[in-house]
C-alpha positions as CSV (number, residue, x, y, z in Angstrom):
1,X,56.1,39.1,-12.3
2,X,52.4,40.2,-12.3
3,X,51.1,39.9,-8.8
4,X,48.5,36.8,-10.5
5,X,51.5,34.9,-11.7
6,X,52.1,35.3,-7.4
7,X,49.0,33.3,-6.7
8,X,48.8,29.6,-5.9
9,X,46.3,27.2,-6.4
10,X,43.3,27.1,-3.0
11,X,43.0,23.6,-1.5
12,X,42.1,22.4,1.6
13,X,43.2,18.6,2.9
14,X,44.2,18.4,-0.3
15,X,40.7,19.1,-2.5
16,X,41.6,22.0,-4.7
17,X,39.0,24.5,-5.4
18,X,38.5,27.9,-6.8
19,X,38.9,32.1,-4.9
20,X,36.6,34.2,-6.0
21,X,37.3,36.8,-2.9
22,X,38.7,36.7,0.6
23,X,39.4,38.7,3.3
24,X,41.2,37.8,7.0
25,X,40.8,40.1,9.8
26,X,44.5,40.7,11.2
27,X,45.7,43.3,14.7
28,X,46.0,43.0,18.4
29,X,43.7,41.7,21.4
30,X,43.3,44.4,23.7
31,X,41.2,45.0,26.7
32,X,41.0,49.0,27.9
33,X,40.6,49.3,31.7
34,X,38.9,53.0,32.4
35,X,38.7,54.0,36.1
36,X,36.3,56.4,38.3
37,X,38.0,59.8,38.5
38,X,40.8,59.2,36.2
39,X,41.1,60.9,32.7
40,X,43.7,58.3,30.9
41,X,42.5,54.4,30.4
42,X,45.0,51.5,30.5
43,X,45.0,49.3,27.7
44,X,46.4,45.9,28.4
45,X,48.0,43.7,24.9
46,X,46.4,40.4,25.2
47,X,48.3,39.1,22.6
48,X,47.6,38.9,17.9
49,X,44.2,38.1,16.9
50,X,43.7,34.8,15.8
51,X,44.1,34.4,11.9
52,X,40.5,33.8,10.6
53,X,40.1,33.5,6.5
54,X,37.3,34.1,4.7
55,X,36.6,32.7,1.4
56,X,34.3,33.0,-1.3
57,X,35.3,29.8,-3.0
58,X,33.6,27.6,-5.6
59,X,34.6,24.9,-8.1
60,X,33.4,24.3,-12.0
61,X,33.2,22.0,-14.2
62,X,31.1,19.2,-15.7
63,X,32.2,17.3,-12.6
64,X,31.5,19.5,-10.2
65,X,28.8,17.7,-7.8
66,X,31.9,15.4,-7.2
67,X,33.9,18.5,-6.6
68,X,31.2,19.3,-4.3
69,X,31.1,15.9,-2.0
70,X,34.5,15.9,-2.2
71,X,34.7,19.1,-0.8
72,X,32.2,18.7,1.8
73,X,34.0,15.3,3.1
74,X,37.3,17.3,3.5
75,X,35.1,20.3,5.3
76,X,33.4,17.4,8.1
77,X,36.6,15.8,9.0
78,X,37.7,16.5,12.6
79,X,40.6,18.4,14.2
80,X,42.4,20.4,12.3
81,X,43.9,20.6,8.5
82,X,45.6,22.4,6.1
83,X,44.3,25.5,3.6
84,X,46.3,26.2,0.8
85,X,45.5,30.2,1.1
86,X,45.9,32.0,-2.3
87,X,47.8,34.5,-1.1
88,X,49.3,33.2,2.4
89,X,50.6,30.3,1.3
90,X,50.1,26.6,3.9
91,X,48.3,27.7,7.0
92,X,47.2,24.9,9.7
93,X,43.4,26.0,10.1
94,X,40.3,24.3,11.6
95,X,36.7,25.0,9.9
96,X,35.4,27.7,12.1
97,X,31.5,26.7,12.4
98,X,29.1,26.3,9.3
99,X,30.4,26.4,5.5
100,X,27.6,27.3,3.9
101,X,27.3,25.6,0.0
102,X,24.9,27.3,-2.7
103,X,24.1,26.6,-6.6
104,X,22.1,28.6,-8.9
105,X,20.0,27.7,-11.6
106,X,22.0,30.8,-13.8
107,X,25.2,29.6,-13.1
108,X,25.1,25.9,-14.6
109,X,27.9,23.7,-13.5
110,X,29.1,25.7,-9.9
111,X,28.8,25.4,-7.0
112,X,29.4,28.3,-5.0
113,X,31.3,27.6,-1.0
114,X,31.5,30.3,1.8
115,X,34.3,28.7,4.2
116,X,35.5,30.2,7.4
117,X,38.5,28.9,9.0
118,X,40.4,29.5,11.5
119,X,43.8,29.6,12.7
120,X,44.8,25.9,14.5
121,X,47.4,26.8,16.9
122,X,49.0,24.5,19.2
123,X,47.6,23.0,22.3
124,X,50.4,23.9,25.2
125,X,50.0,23.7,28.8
126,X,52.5,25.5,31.6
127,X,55.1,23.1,32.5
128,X,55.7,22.0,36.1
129,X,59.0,21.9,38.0
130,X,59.4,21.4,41.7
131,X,61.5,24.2,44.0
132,X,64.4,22.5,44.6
133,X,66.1,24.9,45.8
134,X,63.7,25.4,48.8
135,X,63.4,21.7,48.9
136,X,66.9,21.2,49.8
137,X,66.6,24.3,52.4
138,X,64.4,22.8,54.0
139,X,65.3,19.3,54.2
140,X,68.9,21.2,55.9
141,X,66.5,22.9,58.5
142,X,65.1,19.2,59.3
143,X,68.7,18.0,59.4
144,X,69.6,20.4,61.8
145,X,66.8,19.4,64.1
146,X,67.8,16.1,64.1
147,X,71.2,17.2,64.9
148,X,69.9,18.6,68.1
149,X,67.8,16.1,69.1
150,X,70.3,13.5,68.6
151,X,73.1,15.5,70.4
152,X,70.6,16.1,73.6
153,X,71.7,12.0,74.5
154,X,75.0,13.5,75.0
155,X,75.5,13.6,78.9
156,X,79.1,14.1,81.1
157,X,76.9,14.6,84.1
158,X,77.3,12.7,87.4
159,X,80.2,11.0,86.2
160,X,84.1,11.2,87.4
161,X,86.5,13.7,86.6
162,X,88.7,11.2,84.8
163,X,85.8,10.8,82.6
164,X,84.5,14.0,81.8
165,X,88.6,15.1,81.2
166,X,89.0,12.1,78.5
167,X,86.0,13.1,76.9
168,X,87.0,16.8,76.8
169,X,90.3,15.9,75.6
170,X,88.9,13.6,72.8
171,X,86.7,16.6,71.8
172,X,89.5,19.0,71.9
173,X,91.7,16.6,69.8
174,X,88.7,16.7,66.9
175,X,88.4,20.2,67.0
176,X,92.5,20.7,66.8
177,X,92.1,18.1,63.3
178,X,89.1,20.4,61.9
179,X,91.6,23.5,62.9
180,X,94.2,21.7,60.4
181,X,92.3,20.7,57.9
182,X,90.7,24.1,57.4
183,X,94.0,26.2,57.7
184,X,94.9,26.1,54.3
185,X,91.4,26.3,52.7
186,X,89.9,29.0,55.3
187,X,91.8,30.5,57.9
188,X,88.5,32.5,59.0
189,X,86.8,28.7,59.8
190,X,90.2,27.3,60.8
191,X,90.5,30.5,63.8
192,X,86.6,30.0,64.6
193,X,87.2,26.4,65.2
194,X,90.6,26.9,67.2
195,X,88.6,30.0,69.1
196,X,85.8,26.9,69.9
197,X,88.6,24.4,70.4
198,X,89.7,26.9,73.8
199,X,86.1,26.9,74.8
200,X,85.2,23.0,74.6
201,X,85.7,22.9,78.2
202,X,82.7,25.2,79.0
203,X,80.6,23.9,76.0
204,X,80.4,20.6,77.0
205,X,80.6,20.0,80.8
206,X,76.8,20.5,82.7
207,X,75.0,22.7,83.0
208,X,76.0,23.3,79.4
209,X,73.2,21.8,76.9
210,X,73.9,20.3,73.6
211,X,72.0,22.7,71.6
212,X,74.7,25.3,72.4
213,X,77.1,23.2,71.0
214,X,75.6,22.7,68.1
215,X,74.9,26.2,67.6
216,X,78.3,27.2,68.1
217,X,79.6,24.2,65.4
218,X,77.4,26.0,63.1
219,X,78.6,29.4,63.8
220,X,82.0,27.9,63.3
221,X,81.4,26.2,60.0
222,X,79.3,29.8,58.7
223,X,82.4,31.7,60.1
224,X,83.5,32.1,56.3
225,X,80.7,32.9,54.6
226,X,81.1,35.7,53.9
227,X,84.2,34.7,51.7
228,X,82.1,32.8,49.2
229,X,81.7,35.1,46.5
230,X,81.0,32.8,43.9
231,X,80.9,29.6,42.3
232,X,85.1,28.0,42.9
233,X,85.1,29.2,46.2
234,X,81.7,27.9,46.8
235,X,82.5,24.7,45.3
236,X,86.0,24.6,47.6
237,X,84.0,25.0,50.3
238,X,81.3,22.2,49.8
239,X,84.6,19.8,48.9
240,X,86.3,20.8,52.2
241,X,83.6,20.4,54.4
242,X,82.3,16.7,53.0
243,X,86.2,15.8,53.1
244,X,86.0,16.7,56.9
245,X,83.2,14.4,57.5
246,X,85.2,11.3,55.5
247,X,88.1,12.1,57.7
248,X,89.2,9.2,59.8
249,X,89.6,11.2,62.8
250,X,86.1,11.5,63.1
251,X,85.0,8.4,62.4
252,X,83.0,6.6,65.3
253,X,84.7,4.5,67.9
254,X,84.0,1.0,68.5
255,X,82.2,0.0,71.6
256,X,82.5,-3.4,72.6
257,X,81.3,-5.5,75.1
258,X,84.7,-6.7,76.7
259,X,85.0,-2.9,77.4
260,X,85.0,-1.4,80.6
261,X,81.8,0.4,81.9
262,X,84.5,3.7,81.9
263,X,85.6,2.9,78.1
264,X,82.2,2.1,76.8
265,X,80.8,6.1,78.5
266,X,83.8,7.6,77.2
267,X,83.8,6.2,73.6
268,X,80.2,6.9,73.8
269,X,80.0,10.3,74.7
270,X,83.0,11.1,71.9
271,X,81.3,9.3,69.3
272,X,78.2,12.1,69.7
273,X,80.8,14.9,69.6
274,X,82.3,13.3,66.5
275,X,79.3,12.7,64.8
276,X,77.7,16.4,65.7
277,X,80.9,17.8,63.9
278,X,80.5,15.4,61.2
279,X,76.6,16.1,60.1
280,X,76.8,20.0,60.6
281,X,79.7,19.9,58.4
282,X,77.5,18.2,56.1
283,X,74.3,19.9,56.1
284,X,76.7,23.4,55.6
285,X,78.2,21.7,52.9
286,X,74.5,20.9,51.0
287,X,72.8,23.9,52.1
288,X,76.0,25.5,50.1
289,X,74.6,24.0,47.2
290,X,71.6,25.9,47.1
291,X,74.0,29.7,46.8
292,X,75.6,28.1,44.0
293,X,74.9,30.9,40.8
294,X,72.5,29.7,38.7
295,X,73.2,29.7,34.9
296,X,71.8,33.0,34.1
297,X,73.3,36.4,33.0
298,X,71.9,39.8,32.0
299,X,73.4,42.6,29.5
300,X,72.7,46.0,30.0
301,X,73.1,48.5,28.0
302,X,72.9,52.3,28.6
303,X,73.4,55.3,26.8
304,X,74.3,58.8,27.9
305,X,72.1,61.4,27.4
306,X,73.6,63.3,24.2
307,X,74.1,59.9,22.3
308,X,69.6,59.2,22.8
309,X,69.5,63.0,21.9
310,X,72.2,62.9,18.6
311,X,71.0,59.8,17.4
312,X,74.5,58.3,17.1
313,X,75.4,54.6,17.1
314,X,76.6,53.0,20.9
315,X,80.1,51.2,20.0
316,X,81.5,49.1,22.6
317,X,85.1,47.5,22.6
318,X,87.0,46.4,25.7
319,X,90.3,48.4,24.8
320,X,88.1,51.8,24.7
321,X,87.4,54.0,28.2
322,X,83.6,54.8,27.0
323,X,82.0,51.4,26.3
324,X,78.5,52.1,26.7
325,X,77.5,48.4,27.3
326,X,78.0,46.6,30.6
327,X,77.8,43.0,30.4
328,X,77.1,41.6,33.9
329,X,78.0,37.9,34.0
330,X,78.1,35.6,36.8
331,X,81.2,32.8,37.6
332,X,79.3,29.8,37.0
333,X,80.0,25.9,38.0
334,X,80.6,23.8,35.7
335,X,79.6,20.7,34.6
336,X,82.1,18.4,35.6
337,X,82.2,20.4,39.1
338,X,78.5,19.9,39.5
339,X,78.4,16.5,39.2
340,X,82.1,16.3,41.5
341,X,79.8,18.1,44.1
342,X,77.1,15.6,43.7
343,X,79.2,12.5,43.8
344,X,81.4,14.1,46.9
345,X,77.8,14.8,48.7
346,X,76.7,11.4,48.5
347,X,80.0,9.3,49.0
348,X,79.5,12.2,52.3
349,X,75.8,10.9,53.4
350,X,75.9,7.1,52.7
351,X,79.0,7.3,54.7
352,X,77.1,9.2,57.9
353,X,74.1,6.8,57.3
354,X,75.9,3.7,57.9
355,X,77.6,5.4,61.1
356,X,74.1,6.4,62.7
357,X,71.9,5.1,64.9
358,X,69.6,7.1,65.2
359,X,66.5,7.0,63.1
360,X,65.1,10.1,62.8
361,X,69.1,11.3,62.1
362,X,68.9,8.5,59.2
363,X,66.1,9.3,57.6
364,X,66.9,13.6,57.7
365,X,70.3,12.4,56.0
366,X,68.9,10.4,53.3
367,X,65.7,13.0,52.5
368,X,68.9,15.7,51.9
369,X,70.4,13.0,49.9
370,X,67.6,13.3,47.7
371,X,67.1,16.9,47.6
372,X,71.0,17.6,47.1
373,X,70.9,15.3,44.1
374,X,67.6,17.0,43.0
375,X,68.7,20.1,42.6
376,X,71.6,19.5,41.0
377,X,70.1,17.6,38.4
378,X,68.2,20.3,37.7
379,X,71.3,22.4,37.0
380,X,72.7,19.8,34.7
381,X,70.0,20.3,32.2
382,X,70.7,23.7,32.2
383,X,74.4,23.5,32.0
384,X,76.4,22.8,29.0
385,X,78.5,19.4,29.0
386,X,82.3,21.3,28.6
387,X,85.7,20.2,26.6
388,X,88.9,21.4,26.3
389,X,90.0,22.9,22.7
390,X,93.3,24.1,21.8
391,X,93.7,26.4,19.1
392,X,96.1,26.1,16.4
393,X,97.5,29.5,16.6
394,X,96.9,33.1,18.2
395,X,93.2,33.8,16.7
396,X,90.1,36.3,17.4
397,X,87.2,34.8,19.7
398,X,84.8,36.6,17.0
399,X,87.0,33.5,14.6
400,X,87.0,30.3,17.0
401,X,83.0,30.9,17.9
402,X,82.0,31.1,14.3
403,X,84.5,28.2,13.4
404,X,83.5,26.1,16.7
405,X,79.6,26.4,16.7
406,X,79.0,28.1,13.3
407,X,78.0,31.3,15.3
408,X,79.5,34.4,16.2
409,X,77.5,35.8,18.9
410,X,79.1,33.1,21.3
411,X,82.7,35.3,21.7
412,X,81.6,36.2,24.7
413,X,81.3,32.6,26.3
414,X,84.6,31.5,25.1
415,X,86.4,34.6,26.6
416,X,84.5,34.5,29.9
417,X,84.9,31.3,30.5
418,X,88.8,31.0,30.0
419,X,89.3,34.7,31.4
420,X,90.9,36.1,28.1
421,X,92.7,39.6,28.2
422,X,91.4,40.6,24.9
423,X,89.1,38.9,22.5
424,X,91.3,39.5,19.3
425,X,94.0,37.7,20.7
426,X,92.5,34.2,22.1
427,X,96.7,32.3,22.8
428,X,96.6,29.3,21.6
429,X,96.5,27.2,24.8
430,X,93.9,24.8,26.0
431,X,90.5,26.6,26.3
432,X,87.7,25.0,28.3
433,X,84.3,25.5,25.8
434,X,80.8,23.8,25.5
435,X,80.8,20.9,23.6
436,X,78.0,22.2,21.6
């Protein structure tokens, strides 16, 4: 086909008209930087020139004044339109300034256009999202306050032995149900909070103060941290510590007024220890949300030095020793444990903020509330909604993937996330994969 027969017919919003030349500038947007005293510029790439078209157009015929003001109605309409370009096919161009329109007396029924257009583009703006991450943080840092603040009514001071010994007791008791409860899950927190459980006799008695209480359940609850390496033991950890604060050992006393002057200071001062165990447990729990991984990963790939020099072709395959890719991927939550997390969290906080008194205490509670459930959120839109698929028999992830989704390239996804020895033998058990 002769490159003519390759041509299409000019238009623009639909008025056809005729190419006598053109010409479009095409490249880079560059700005060179030179410095005082330095030989070698820097040139920074601002990104492709916009596509401007030139035409030399014109249209003929006995009708061609209404060619013409047909023409020049399409060329003073607003915003931008389409050119049928000879050569470039449908392009979404604006009329760049004045199109200038000429006749001759030598050329009798012509009119003769010089258009410049360019290039439409979209209108985008950066998009906007809040930190929730730092959010959250934050609102855990105001918790703790309030934590402090609210634990400073506690007071043993000035009153009888008897007292002070059923209070410690009652304090010891909590502290022995947080040991249990956290044996099996963490022994690391379970021996921090037995170690505090011994010491709740000096912690608590003047001239002790409640901030070093508090400090020392928080020491206890961060006492395994150090064990969370990623995303289920993370998500353990957040589970544990909201159960603790649902526990019904914890849960406040009632103080009534057929009780005894001694009852009533005794149930009060147990009901602060209870609920400063209860609400550090919580803020760990939601400032736990925060390391959760997010849902990224990076491949890198390196080469040795006598495969860049030969020119040879990297293969990578998990049964050889020299793979020369490294694919570093991250053990993310999932979906449904996100939103387990979230609903845990909050069945945690509504229960606290019915159990307070205290305002300020109230008010930190429900600002986490929103934060926790924030950020989250936020991590649902990037996570994928999961289901389990079994397959029929023994088959290659390279298969399922390209069967599944209609694309290959998501092997890797289904083997990572179900922990498969080798990705040409995916057993035919139930695999947990994106639903899309």
């Amino acid at each position: 086909m002769a490159w003519k027969d390759r041509l299409v017919d000019a238009s623009f919003r639909g008025v056809a008209f005729k190419v006598e030349n053109e010409d479009a500038g095409v490249g880079r947007r560059v700005e060179t930087h030179e410095f005082p005293n330095r030989d070698k510029p820097y040139t920074e790439d601002l990104g492709k020139v916009s596509f401007r078209p030139n035409i030399s157009a014109y249209v003929i015929g006995e009708d061609c004044y209404d060619q013409r003001d047909r023409l020049i109605e399409a060329l003073n309409k607003p915003g931008p339109g389409t050119l049928i370009h000879p050569s470039y096919g449908e392009v979404k161009v604006c009329v760049d300034g004045e199109a200038r329109v000429s006749t001759t007396a030598s050329d009798g029924r012509m009119v003769r256009f010089d258009l410049r257009f360019v290039e439409a583009g979209e209108l985008s703006y950066p998009t906007s999202g809040a930190a929730t991450a730092q959010n959250l943080t934050t609102s855990c840092s105001a918790l703790d306050d309030c934590i402090s603040n609210n634990f400073d009514n506690f007071s043993i001071d000035g009153v009888a032995d008897f007292i002070q010994n059923d209070v410690i007791g009652t304090a010891t008791e909590m502290m022995g149900y947080v040991t249990g409860a956290m044996k099996v899950v963490d022994a690391v927190v379970s021996d921090a909070a037995r170690l505090m459980q011994g010491d709740i006799s000096v912690l608590l008695p003047p001239p002790s103060s409640g901030k070093t209480f508090v400090n020392q359940l928080q020491m206890m609850w961060r006492a395994g941290n150090r064990l969370y390496g990623n995303a289920s033991d993370l998500f353990t950890m957040i589970k544990t510590f909201s159960g603790i604060s649902l526990g019904s050992d914890l849960q406040p006393r009632g103080v009534w007024k057929t009780d005894s002057v001694t009852t009533k200071t005794i149930k009060q001062q147990s009901n602060y220890v209870a609920s400063a165990i209860r609400t550090t447990a919580i803020s760990e729990a939601a400032a736990a949300v925060v390391k959760l991984p997010s849902p990224t990963s990076s491949t890198v790939t390196s080469m040795t030095a006598s495969e860049q020099t030969a020119g040879w072709p990297a293969v990578s395959h998990p049964a050889l020793n020299n793979a020369t890719e490294e694919t570093t991927t991250t053990d993310l939550p999932t979906w449904d444990e996100l939103v387990d997390i979230r609903d845990t969290l909050n069945q945690a906080i509504d229960k606290e903020m019915s159990r307070t008194n205290d305002d300020q205490l109230f008010l930190a509670l429900r600002r986490v509330k929103v934060d926790v459930n924030a950020d989250i959120n936020d991590r649902l839109q990037q996570t994928q909604k999961t289901v389990i698929r079994t397959p029929s028999e023994v088959t290659p992830a390279l298969v399922l993937a390209a069967t599944w989704y209609d694309n290959a390239a998501r092997e890797s996804d289904i083997v990572r996330r179900n922990a498969v020895a080798h990705p040409g033998f995916v057993p035919a058990s139930a695999l947990r994969v994106p639903v899309q």
